[in-house]
N, C-alpha and C positions, 0 to 999 in steps of 0.2 A: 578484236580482242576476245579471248578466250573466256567461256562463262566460269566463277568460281566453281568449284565441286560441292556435291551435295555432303550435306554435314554425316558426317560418322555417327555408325549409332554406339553408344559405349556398352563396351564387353564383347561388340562383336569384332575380333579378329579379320576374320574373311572379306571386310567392307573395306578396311585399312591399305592394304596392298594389293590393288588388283591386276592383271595381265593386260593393257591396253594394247591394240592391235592397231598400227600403221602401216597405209599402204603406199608408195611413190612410185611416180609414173619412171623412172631412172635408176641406178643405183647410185649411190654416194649424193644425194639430190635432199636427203631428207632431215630435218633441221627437229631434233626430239622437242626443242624447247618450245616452238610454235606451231606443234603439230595437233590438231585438234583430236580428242581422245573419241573412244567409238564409246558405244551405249554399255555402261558393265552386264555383262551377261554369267551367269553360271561357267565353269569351265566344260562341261560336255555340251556344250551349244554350238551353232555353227559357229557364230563369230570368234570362239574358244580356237580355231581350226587356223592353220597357216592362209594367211590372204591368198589369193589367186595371183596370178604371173601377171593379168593382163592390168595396164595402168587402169586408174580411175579418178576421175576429176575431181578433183581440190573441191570440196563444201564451201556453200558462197556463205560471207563471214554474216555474224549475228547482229541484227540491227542494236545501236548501240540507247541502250533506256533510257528512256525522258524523264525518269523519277527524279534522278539527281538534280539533271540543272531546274526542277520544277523546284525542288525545293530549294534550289542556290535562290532561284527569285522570290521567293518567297519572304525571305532570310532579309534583312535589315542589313546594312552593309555596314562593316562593323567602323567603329569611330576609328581618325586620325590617331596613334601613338603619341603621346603628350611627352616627353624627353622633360621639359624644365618648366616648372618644379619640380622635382623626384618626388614619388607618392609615398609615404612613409607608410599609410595606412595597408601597404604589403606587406611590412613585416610585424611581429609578434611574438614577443618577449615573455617568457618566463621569470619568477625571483631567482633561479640560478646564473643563466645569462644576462639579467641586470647587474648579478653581484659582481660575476667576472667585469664588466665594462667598466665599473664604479671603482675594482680596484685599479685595472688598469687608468682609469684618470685620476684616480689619487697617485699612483707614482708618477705619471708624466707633470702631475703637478708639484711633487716633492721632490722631484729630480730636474727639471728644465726650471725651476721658475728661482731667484733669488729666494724672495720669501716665499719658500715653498709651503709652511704649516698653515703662513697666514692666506696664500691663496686657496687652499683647501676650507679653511675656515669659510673664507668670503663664498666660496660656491658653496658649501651645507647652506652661509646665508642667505645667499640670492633662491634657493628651494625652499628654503622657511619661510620665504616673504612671501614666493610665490605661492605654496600651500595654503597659506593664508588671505590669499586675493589682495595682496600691497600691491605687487608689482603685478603688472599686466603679461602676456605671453610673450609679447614682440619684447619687454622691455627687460625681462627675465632674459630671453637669446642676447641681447645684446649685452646684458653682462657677462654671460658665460661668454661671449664668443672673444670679448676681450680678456680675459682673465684664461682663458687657452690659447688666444694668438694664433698665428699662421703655421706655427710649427707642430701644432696640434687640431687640425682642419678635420682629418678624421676621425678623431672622437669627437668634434662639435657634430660633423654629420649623424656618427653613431647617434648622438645624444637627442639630434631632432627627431629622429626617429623613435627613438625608444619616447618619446614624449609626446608624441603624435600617436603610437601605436599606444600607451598606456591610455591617452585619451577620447581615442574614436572605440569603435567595436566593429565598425561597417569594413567591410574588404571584399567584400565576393567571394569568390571561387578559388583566386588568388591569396587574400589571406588566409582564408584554410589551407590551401598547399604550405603555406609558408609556415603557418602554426605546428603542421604534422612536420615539417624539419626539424622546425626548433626542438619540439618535446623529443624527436629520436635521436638527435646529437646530444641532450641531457642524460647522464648518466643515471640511473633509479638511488644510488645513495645519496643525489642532493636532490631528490623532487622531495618536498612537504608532506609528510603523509599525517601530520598530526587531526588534521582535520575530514580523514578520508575514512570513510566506513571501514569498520573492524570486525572480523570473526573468529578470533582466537587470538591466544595475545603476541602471535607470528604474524601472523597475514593479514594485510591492508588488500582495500581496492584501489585501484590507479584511479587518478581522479577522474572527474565525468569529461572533460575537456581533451583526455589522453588519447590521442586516433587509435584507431582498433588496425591490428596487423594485419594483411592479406595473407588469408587463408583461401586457397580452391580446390574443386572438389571434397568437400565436407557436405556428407548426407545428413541426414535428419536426425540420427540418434549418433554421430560424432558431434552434431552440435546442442546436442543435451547433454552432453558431460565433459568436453573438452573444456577446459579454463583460460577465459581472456580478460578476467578482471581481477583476480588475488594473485599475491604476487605477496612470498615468505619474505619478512625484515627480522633480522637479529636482535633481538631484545636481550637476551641477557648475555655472558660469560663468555656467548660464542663471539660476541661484537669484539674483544680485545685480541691483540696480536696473540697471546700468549696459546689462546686454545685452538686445538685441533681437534678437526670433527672429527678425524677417524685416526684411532693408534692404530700401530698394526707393528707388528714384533717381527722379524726377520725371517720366519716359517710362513707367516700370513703372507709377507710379501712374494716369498716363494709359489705360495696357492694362487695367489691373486696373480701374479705374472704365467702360471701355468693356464689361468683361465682366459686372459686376456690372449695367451695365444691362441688357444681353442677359440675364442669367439673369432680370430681373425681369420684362422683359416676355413671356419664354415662361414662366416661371411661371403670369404672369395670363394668357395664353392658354392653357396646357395644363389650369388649375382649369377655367377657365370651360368649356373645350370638355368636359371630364370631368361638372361640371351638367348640360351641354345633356343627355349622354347618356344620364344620368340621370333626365330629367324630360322628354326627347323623348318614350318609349315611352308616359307615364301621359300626355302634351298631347292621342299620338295615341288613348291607348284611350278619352278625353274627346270627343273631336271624334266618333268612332263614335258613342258612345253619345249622343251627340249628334241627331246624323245618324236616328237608330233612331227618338229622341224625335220629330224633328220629324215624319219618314215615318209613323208612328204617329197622332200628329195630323191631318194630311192623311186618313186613312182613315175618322179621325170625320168630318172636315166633309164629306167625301163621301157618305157614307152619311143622316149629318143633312137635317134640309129648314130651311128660312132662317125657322119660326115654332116649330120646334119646343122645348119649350124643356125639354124633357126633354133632349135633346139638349144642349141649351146649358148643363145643368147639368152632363154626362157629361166632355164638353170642356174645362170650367172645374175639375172635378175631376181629370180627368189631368196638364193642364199645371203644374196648382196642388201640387200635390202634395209636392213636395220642395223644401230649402233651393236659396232665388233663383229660386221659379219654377218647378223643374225636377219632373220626376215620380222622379228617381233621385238617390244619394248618393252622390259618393266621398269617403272617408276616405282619405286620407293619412298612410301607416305613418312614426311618427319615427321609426323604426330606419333607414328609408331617404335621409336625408339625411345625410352625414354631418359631422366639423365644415370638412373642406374645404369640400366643398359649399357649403353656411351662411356659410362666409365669403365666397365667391366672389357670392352672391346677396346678402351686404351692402352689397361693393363698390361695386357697381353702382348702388346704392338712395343710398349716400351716408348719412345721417343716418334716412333711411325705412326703413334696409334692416332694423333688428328689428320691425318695423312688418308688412313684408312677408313675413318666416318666420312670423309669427302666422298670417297671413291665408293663406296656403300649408295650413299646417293646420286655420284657420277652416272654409275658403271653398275648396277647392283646383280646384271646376267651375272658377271664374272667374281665381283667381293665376295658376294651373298656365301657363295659354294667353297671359298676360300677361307671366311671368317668361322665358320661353318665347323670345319676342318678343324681347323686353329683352338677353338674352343672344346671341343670332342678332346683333343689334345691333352689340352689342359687340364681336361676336368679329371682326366684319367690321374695323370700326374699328380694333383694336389690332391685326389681320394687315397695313392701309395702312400702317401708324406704325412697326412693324415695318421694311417694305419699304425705307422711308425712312432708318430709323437707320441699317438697312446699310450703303447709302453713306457716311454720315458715320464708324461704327465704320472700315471699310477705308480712309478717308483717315489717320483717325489711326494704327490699324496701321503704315500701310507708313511715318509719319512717325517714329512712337518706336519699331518692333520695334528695329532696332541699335543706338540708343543705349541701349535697355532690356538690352540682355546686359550692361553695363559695369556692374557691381556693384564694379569696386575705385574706381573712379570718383569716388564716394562719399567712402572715407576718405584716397583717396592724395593727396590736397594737404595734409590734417595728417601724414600719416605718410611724409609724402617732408621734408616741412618741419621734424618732427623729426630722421628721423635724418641729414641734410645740415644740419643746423644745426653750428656753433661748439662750443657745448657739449658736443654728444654724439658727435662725434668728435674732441676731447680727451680726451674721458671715454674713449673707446673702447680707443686708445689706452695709455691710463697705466694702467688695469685690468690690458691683454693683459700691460703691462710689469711689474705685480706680481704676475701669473702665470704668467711665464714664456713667453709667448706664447699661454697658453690665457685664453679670458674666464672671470672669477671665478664663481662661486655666485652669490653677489648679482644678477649682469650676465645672468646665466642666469634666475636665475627673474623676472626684469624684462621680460627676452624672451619669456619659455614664459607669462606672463601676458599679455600683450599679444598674443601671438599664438591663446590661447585666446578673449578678447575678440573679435579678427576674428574668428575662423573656426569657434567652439564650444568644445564640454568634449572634444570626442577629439583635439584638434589632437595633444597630444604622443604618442597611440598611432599614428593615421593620418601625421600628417605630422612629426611631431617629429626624424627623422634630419635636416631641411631645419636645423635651429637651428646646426649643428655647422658654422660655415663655412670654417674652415682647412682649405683645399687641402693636398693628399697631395704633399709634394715631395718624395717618392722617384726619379720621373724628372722632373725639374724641376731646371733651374740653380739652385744654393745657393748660399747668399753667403757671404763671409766668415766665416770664426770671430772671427777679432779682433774685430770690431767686432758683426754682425748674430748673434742667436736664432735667427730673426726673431722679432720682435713681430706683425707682419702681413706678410703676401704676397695682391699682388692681381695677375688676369692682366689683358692686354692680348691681344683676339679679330683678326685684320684688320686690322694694322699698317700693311698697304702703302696702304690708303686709309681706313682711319678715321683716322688721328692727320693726315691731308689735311684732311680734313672736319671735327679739328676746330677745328685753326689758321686755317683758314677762317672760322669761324662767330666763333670769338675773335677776329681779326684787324678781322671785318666790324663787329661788337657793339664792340670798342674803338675804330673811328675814327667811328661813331654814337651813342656814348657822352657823355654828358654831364660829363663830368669835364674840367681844364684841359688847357689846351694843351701845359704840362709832365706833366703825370700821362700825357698819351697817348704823347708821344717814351718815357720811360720807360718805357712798357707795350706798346709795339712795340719797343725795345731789346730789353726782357727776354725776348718772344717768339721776337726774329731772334737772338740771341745765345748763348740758353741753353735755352727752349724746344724749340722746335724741332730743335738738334742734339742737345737727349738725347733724343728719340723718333725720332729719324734721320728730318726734314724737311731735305732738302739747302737751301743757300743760292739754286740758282737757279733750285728749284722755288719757293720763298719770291718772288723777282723776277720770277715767270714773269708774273703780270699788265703788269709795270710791260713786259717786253720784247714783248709782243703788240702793246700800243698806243703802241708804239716801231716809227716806219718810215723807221729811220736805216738805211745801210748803209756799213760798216766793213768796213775789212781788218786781216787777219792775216797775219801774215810771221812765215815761220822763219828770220830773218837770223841771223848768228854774233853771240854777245853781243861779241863783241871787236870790232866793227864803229861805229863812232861814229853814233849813234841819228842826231845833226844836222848830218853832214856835208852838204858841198854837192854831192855827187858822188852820194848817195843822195835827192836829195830831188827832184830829178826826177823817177826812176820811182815814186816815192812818188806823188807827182802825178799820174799816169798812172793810178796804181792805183784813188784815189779816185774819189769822185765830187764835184759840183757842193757845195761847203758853204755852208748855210744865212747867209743876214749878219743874220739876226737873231742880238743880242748875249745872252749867257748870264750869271748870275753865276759857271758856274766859269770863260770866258774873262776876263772882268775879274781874280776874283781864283782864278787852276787851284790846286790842291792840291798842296801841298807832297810834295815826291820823297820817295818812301820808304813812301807811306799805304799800307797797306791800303784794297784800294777793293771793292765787287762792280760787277759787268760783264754786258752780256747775256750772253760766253762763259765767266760763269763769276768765282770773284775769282780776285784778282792784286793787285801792287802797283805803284805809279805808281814810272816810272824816267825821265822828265821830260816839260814842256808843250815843246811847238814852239808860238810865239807866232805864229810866221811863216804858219802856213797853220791853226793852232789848233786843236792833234793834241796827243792823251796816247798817251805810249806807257809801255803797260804789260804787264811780265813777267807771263805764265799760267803754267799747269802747263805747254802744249804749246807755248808761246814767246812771240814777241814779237806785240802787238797795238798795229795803230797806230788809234785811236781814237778820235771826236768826242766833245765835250763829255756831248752828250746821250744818250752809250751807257754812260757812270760812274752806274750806278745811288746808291752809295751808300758811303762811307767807312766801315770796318770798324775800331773800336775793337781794337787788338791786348790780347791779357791782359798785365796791369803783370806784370812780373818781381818777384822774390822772393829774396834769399841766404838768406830762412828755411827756404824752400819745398826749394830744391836743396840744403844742408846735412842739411837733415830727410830728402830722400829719400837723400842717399847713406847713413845708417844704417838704411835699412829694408831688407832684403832681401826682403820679401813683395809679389809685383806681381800683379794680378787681370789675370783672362782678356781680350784685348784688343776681344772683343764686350763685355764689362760695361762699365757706367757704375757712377760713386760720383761721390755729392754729401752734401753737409751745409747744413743750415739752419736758420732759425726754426722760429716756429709756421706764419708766411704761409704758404712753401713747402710745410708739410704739408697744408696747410688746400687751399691749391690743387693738389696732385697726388694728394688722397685726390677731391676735386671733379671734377679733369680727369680720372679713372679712368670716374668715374662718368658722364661725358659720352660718353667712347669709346664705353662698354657700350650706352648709351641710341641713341647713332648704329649699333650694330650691328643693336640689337632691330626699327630703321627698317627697316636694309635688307632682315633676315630677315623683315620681314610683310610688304614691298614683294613682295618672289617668291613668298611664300609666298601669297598669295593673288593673285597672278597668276597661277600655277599652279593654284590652288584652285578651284570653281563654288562661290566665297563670295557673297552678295549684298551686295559694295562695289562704287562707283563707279567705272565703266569708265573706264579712262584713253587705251584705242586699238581698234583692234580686235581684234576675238577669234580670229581668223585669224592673226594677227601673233605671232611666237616670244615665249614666254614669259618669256626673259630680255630681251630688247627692252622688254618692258612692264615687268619689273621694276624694270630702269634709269628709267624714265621715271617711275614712279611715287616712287621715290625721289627722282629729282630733282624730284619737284613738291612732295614733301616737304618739300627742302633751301628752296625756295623761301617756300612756309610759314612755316620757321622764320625764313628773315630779315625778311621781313614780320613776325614776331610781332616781333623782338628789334628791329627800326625801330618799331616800332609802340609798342612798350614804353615805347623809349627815348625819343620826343620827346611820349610822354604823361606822362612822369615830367619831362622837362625844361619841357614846358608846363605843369604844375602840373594835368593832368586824369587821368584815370584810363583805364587798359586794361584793363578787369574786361570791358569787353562784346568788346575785338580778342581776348584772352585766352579767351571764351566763343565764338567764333567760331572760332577756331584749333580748338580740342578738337572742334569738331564736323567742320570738317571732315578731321583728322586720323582721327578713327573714322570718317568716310565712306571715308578713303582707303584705310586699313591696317586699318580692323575693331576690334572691341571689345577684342583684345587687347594696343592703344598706349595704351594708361592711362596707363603710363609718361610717354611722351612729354609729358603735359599740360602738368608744371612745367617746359618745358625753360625758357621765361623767365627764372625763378626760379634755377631750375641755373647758368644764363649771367650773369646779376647778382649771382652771387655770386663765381662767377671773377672780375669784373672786379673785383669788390672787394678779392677778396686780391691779384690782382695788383700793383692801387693798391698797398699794403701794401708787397707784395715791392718796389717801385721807391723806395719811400720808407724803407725800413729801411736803414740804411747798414753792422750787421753781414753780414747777408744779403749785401750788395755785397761785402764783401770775402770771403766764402765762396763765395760763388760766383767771383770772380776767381780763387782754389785754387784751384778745381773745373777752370778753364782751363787754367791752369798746370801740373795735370797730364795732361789732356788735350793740352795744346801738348808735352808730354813725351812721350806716344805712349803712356805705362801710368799706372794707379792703384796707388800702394803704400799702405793703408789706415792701418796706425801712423802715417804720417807725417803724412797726410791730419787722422788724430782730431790729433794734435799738434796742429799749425799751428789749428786751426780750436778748440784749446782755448784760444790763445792771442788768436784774435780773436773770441769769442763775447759776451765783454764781461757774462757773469752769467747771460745769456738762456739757456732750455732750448734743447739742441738735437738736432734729429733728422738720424738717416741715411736714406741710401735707397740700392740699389742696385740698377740698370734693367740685365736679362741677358735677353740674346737667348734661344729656344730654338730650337736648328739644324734646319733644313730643314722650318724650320713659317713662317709668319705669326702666330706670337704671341708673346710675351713677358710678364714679369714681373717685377714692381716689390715687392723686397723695401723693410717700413720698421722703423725700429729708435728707440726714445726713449731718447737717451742723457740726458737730464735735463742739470743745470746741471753743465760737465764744466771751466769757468774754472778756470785755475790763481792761484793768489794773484800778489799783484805783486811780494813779493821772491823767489817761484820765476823767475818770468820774467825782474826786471832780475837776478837772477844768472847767469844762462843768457846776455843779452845782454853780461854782461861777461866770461865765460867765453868768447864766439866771439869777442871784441872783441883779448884777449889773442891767443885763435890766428890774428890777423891775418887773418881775414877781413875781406870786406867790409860794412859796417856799412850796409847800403844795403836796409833793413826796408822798402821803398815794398810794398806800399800796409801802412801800419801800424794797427795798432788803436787805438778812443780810449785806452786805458789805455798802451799804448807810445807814443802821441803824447803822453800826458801827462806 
């Protein structure tokens, strides 16, 4: 027998694969596998050199070592095999593999036996007896063994087992073998970890009984920081089906598949090249000894003469000599391949490739030089294809890197969709109102859930003070006691031009609107009327388009009012004043506006104090005097507020009047529906402008809107406004795809891209403004069509045209014409020497008074000779 080989030293390559040299007295005589190998030498040594021609006698074999059998006697002769009784004490039970056994005997007990409940019962009781030392061990088996029967033999077996192994600890060698099965056919989500050492409130130790995995080859500082005892358990929000550890939006996916091909094909480049290096060295020490062989050869035939056939024999025995011909052998150390390796060389080969790790060790004169090849091949190959993907990976990059930041992206059109929905800000609402102004428990962990969903299990340690959204109005305008809590208070950021922008956008969205042709007069009244003067849009910034593309020209005169407007003495230089007037005919010349309207004006309103037919001039009183006037400089007639004897009764017994900057209104649900909406539009129009500069300022990679040279606020403006732009394009775009019956899911998909080109991944927001705007116009709808709303809001003028708000009186009157309907307050308070404000709201609920409190009220003022003149009245007083 052949002596094993001396052990490798590690890291040394050159001791791996050596050129062994065999000689045979024959050709074709010599057997690789039982050939005994010569002494390794250096390759420039002699033994390095082709053997000589002449035979040499076979090495007499190696005396065979006495170690062994010294030690076989040594050795105790191991005991007989014991077959029956089966030793239970081999196996080794976990509580997960007990649990699985115990159910499977509860159903073969609930299923094979008549009384199936109560034979289950009877076995809990024969383990109670026996837990308790009633029943003895032998006496315990024989009940269960009858109470399972023949038809269930292998679970009584299971069973003695598991009861013999809960009872002993002793096994040997053997039951630790059997122990490490058990624990690695347990899966880690039913091992116990409640008891097992803790270092963060993720990571448990495996219990101290859990076999440690073979690891080999691990040096001294891989096994100072490698881990074989913590092992990550899900404690919170990650543990339920619903959460996922990683979103990724449909550009991420892109990145992340662009990357995973890059890792594949330097993987198979990096294997492949790691082979070559491996089986370069042995292709090259083949090719030498190659080389040797044939130089060798050369020297016989030289020396030979062309009859000699001595010679001929000499020659035929050198060449012939070794496997394929050759006069020399290499052997090929498996240790030296390893299984990267091995893999990389199957690759290659396709279905051949175990074919060709055979033949590597068969044959390695001839694989070695051919796999060699093969792989050179390759590597050339996958470095072109490589080359190539580059280009295409850096097109997609630069296409999805910014849309790939946008991770709210994802969830914020359900989570904008619920909480601007109907529901959930009623809901919102009526909670704060049975809280006192704070959100309930319920409303809280509703939130603290949802927001652990987004964002993990730490959201309420990391970000949880974000849950608590009531504003600190300690310096902050407070409203009322009488009437407001508050239930909620929201601010208003940049008054002097968002609540522009976003009358604008409302104004634009309502006459592009799909709605009637009465629903839109209504919903521009309600704009011009009552909107816009409670967020302080003046009137003839509201008219400002209409007087741009107005290129009338009109005089204004400070005559003395006591001067007769149509004298003949005056109307001369009136004449003089003017200019040339149009003869095309108008309808207010045919029919002009009755003296006395309210009108707006380019310079502002005023009210008509009469038509001259004669040259067909309105003249009307301004704040700053008299204006004489063409038809087509009367923008528009001004609904004055109906008068009230309820209104001015009620406020002379109130003595409480708010601060002459605050506003107080009351309304339905519409109104809240729409000024908790319109809040939320202002915010969203600020968020525009703050990432407009804010990345005009920045070297963010968005889209250049001017050049980079150009003042940074200049760009910002501009970037806004192409914004502004955007949006009306999206809400045109909306609207005559919704009144064409087709869909805006792709102008909607195109808006949000270029909204993150413009202002960056952080306009997520932005995405629904569509959505945000179609829903103003709905409630708006609403508010023009509710007709208590109409008379609340006429109060609301009334005392406004009174120049204060007195809130008792206010709740009065408005309890009188609410007609059942819940109703809310609000009240919009400036805060001095800022640009912002804020809008307290209040849910006063159903606050009607019965109808014999009222009609005695009315016959009570009726008595004090008052005037009885309730216009505008509610349906219950008109009934």
């Amino acid at each position: 027998p052949r002596a094993p080989p001396p052990p490798v030293a590690a890291g040394k390559f050159t001791d791996m694969a050596k050129p062994q040299l065999v000689a045979s007295s024959t050709p074709g005589q010599q057997d690789p596998a039982l050939t005994p190998t010569a002494t390794e030498t250096p390759p420039g040594s002699e033994l390095s050199k082709p053997a000589p021609s002449q035979p040499q006698t076979q090495p007499q074999p190696q005396p065979t070592p006495i170690t062994a059998p010294i030690q076989q006697q040594q050795q105790p002769p191991p005991p007989p095999p014991i077959h029956h009784p089966p030793q239970p004490e081999t196996f080794l039970y976990n509580a997960a593999v007990e649990r699985q056994f115990f159910d499977a005997l509860k159903e073969a007990l609930t299923t094979h036996s008549r009384d199936g409940g109560a034979a289950w019962a009877e076995f809990l009781k024969c383990l109670d007896l026996y837990a308790q030392e009633v029943l003895s061990r032998q006496e315990m088996l024989g009940f269960v063994e009858d109470l399972l029967g023949k038809r269930n033999q292998d679970l009584f077996e299971e069973f003695k087992r598991i009861l013999a192994a809960a009872g002993g600890g002793q096994g040997g060698n053997a039951n630790i073998a059997m122990a490490d099965d058990t624990w690695h056919s347990v899966p880690l989500s039913e091992i116990d970890f409640s008891r097992c050492r803790r270092c963060s409130p993720s990571y448990r130790a495996l219990p101290r009984d859990y076999p440690a995995s073979p690891c080999s080859e691990r040096n001294e500082a891989e096994a100072k920081v490698l881990n074989d005892v913590w092992v990550s358990l899900p404690v919170g929000s990650e543990e339920s089906y619903t959460f996922r550890h990683m979103r990724k939006n449909q550009h991420e996916e892109t990145l992340f598949r662009c990357e995973d091909e890059r890792f594949e094909i330097d993987m198979v480049i990096d294997t492949n090249v790691a082979t070559l290096r491996r089986l370069e060295p042995i292709a090259e020490e083949i090719s030498q000894l190659a080389k040797r062989e044939l130089g060798s050869a050369a020297n016989i035939l030289n020396t030979s003469t062309s009859g000699d056939q001595d010679a001929d024999k000499k020659m035929h025995s050198s060449f012939g000599g070794g496997a394929g011909g050759k006069q020399f052998q290499y052997i090929l150390d498996k240790r030296l391949l390893t299984t990267i390796h091995k893999y990389s060389i199957a690759r290659i080969y396709g279905d051949s490739g175990q074919t060709m790790l055979n033949l590597l060790y068969k044959n390695p004169t001839k694989a070695v030089p051919i796999v060699v090849k093969r792989l050179r091949q390759k590597d050339r190959e996958w470095r072109a294809a490589r080359n190539q993907l580059i280009l295409r990976w850096k097109d997609l990059a630069e296409q999805n890197y910014h849309k790939s930041l946008d991770h709210r992206s994802l969830t914020w059109r359900t989570i904008d969709k619920r909480a601007t929905s109907t529901r959930t800000l009623v809901a919102e609402i009526k909670d704060r109102a049975a809280n006192n102004g704070h959100e309930g428990d319920s409303a809280m962990a509703a939130k603290r859930d949802k927001a652990k969903e987004e964002h993990g299990s730490f959201y309420e340690t990391t970000m949880g003070k974000s849950l608590r959204t009531k504003p600190n109005l300690s310096h902050l305008p407070k409203p009322t006691k009488t009437i407001f809590t508050p239930h909620l208070s929201l601010l208003y950021e940049h008054n002097s031009w968002a609540q522009w922008d976003a009358f604008r956008v409302l104004s634009f969205a309502l006459e592009r609107g799909a709605c009637s042709p009465g629903d839109k007069e209504r919903g521009h009244r309600m704009l011009r009327d009552f909107i816009g003067p409670m967020f302080g849009v003046s009137a003839s910034w509201m008219h400002a388009p209409a007087i741009k593309s107005s290129s009338l020209a009109s005089v204004v005169s400070n005559e003395d009012e006591n001067d007769e407007d149509n004298s003949s003495t005056a109307a001369p230089a009136e004449e003089e004043m003017e200019v040339d007037v149009n003869d095309d005919s108008s309808l207010l010349e045919q029919q002009p506006i009755p003296d006395g309207t309210m009108v707006a004006t380019i310079f502002g309103e005023g009210r008509i104090v009469t038509f001259r037919r004669a040259d067909r001039t309105f003249v009307v009183q301004l704040a700053f005097g008299k204006a004489y006037l063409r038809p087509n400089a009367v923008l528009c007639s001004i609904v004055p507020a109906e008068k009230s004897s309820l209104t001015d009764d009620l406020r002379l017994n109130d003595n409480e009047t708010l601060d002459r900057t605050h506003m107080l209104a009351m309304g339905t649900q519409s109104l809240y529906l729409f000024l908790r909406l319109h809040q939320v539009l202002v915010r969203r129009l600020n968020i525009a402008k703050r990432l407009a500069f804010e990345v005009s300022r920045g070297n963010t990679l968005v889209e250049k809107i001017s050049d980079e040279s150009e003042d940074p606020k200049n760009c910002g403006r501009k970037r806004y406004d192409a914004y502004l732009s955007l949006l009306y394009a999206l809400v045109e775009g909306g609207q005559s795809s919704s009144s064409g019956g087709g869909s805006s899911a792709a102008e909607g998909g195109r808006y949000e891209d270029r909204v993150r080109s413009l202002l960056g991944h952080f306009a997520y927001e932005l995405a629904t403004m569509d959505k945000l705007v179609s829903h103003l116009l709905k409630n708006l709808q609403n508010m023009g069509n509710d007709a208590t709303l109409q008379h609340l809001i006429q109060t609301h003028r009334r005392h406004k045209a009174a120049g204060t708000y007195k809130p008792s009186a206010f709740r009065q009157e408005a309890s009188c014409l609410s007609d059942g309907e819940n109703i809310f307050a609000f009240q919009y308070c400036k805060i001095l020497d800022t640009d912002r404000s804020i809008m307290h709201f209040e849910y006063l609920g159903c606050i009607a008074e019965s109808e014999d409190e009222t009609t005695s009220d009315m016959v009570m003022m009726d008595v004090a000779g008052d005037e009885v003149n309730m216009q505008p009245s509610s349906k219950r007083l008109r009934r």
